[in-house]
N, C-alpha and C positions, 0 to 999 in steps of 0.2 A: 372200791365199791363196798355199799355197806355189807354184812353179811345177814342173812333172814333173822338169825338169834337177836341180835341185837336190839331190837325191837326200833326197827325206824320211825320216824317219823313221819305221819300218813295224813295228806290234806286230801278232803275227800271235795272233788269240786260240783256243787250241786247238790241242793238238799233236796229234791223231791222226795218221790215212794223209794227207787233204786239208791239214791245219795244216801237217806237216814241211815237203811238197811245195811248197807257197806259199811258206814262209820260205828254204827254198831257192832258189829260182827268185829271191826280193827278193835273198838276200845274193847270189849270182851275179851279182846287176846293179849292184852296188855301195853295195847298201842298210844301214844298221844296220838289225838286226832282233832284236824282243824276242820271244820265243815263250814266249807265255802257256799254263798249264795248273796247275787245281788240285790233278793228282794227279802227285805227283812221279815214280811210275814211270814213268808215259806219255811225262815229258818228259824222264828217261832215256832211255827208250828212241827216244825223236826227234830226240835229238841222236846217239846211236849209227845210227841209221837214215841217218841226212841225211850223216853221214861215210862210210856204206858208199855211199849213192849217188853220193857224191864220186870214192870210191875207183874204183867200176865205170868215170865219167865219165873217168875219167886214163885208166885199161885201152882203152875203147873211142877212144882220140884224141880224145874231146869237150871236154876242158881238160886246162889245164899242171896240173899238181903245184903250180905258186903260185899260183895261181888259188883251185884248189880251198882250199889252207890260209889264205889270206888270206878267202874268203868263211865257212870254219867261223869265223876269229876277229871277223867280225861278229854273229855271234849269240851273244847272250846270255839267258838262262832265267829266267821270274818264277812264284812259285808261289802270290801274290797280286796281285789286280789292286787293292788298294787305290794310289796314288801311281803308276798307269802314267799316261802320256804319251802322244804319238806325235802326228805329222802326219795320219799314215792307218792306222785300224785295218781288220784284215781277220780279221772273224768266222767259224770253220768249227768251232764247237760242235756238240752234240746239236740235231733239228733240234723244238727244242720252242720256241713262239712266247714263253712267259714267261718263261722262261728267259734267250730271245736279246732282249727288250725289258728286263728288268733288267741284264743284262751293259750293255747299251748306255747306258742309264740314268744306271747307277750311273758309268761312263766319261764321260759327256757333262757330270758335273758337275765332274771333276776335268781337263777339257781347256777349250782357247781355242774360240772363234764358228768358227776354218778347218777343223778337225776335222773327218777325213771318216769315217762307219761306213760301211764295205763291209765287205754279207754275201754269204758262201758258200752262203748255202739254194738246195737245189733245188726248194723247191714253195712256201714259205711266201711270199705277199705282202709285197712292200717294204713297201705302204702300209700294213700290218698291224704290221709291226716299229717303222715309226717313227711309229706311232700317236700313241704316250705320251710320245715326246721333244718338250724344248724348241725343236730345231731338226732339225724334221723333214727341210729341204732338205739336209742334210747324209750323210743314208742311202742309199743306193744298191746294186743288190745288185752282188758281182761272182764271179759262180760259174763256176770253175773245174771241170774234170772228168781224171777220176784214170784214169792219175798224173800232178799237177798241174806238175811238171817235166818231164814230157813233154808229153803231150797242151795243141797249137795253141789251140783256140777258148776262151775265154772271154765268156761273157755278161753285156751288162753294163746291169742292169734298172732303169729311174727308177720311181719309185712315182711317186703321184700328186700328191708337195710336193716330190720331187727335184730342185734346184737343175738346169737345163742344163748349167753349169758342171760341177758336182760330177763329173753325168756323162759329160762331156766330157773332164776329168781324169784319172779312172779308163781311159777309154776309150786316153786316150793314156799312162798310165803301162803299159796291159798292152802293147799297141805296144812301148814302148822295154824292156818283156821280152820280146821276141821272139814274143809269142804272136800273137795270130790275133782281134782282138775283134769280136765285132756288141753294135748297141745293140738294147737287144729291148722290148717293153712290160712294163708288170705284168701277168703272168696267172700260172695256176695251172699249175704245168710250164715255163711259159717256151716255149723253141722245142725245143731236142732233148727233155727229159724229157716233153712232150707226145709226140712224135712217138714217141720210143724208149721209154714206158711199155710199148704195145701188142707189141714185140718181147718182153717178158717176161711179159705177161699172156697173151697167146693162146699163148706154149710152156706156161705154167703151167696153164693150161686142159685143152691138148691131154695133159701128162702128168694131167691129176686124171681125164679123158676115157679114159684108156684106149687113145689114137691110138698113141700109141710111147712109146720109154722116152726117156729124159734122154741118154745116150749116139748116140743114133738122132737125134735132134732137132740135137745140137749139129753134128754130122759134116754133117746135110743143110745147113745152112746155111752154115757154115765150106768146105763144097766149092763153095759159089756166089760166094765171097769176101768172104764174113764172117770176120773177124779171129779176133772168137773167136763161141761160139754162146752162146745166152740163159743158159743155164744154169754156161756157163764163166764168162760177165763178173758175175754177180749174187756169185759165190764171189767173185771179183776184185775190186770194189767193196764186197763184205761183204753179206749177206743180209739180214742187220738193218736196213742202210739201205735196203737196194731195197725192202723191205718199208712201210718206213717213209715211203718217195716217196710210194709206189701210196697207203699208207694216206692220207696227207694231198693226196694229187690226189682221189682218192677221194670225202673227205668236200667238197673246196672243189668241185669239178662236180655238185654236191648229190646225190649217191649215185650215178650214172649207170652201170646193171652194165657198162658196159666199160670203168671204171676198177676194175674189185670187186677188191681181194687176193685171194690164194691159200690157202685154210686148207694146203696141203702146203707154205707159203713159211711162214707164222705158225705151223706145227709145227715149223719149224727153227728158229723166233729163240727160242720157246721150249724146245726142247730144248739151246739154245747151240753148232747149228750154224752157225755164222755165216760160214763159206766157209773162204778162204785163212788167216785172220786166227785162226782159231782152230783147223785143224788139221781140218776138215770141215765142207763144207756138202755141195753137191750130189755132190760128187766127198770121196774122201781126197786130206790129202797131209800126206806124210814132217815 
């Protein structure tokens, strides 16, 4: 097994907001990194995205100008995952369970026995991903929260065949990024998305309730020293996904209504309001 110093080799699978952010944070620490995605715009646009974060990082004093061009020319772009590799992959696809168990899958047969899968899911059980794999100790989640170049904490979840090691690894690779890790159990949510679910459920309530509007809600909390309010961080993080959490905490706490979506949150993801990311959700923007 490889050892954290050694700087492994890190394919980050998925380029969205969470993918760029990871493979950023890897090449900053002096990683190669492969960033995976099937659709080549997306990973257009993650390699032009991860250079404007470069760029702001130089402006604000947070790195050299060599730094930052030396971490763009570790990353490099795959638009198929047939003959990937890596020491450690780090999964931040669509959070759909057959999906994220054949990506894995189909990877676990073209890699070595050290190969670690760390996923990005925020609500789907470890134990449930590496189900179907041959070497289920090998899976571990490691979820990050956005934006994953900024924001400290990452979690870092053993399922129920998760090597101690494995997760011991991870635990200390996010460490030697600067981050902030807790080792947490398998559960559905984990520790913050448990916890931070009901910040967006009960504003979702209060607006289908009739209590106040969206504008009213964000400002009473944000004056108590809330960063941002429920309705500013769902646009932030993207609606579609927050929707997406709630739905899959939802169904794994066997229906429980105080995990229930919001039909006013599932009228957005189907009208393709889906926040910042697409130019409207709760709020407009330019």
């Amino acid at each position: 097994m490889s050892k954290t110093g050694s700087k492994e080799k890190i394919c980050v699978l998925g380029a969205g907001t969470m993918g760029r952010g990871i493979a950023q944070v890897a090449a900053l620490s002096g990683h190669d990194v492969l960033l995976f995605d099937v659709d080549k715009d997306v990973l257009a646009k993650a390699v032009i995205g991860i250079s404007s974060s470069l760029e702001k990082g130089i402006e604000r004093g947070k790195i050299t100008r060599e730094k930052a061009e030396e971490s763009k020319k570790r990353i490099t772009t795959a638009l198929s995952a047939s003959g990937l590799k890596a020491d450690i992959f780090i999964e931040a696809i669509i959070e759909k369970l057959e999906i994220k168990q054949k990506l894995f899958l189909d990877l676990e047969s073209q890699n070595g026995s050290n190969t670690v899968f760390a996923t990005n899911t925020s609500s789907i059980p470890i134990t449930s991903i590496a189900k179907p794999m041959k070497r289920p100790r090998m899976v571990v989640g490691m979820h990050f929260f956005n934006p994953a170049h900024i924001m400290k904490l990452v979690e870092v979840i053993s399922g129920a065949e998760t090597d101690p090691a494995v997760a011991k690894r991870i635990f200390d690779l996010s460490a030697a990024w600067g981050k902030t890790p807790i080792m947490v159990k398998d559960s559905p949510g984990f520790v913050v998305n448990r916890v931070a679910r009901h910040f967006y459920v009960e504003a979702l309530k209060m607006l289908e309730d009739g209590v106040s509007d969206i504008e009213t809600i964000d400002k009473s909390l944000e004056s108590l020293g809330f960063r941002m309010g429920p309705f500013r961080l769902m646009d932030l993080i993207g609606v579609d996904t927050n929707f997406s959490v709630t739905s899959s905490m939802y169904e794994s706490f066997h229906y429980d209504p105080k995990f229930r979506p919001s039909r006013i949150q599932e009228q957005k993801v189907l009208a393709g309001h889906l926040g910042k990311k697409s130019g409207k959700g709760f709020y407009e923007y330019s």
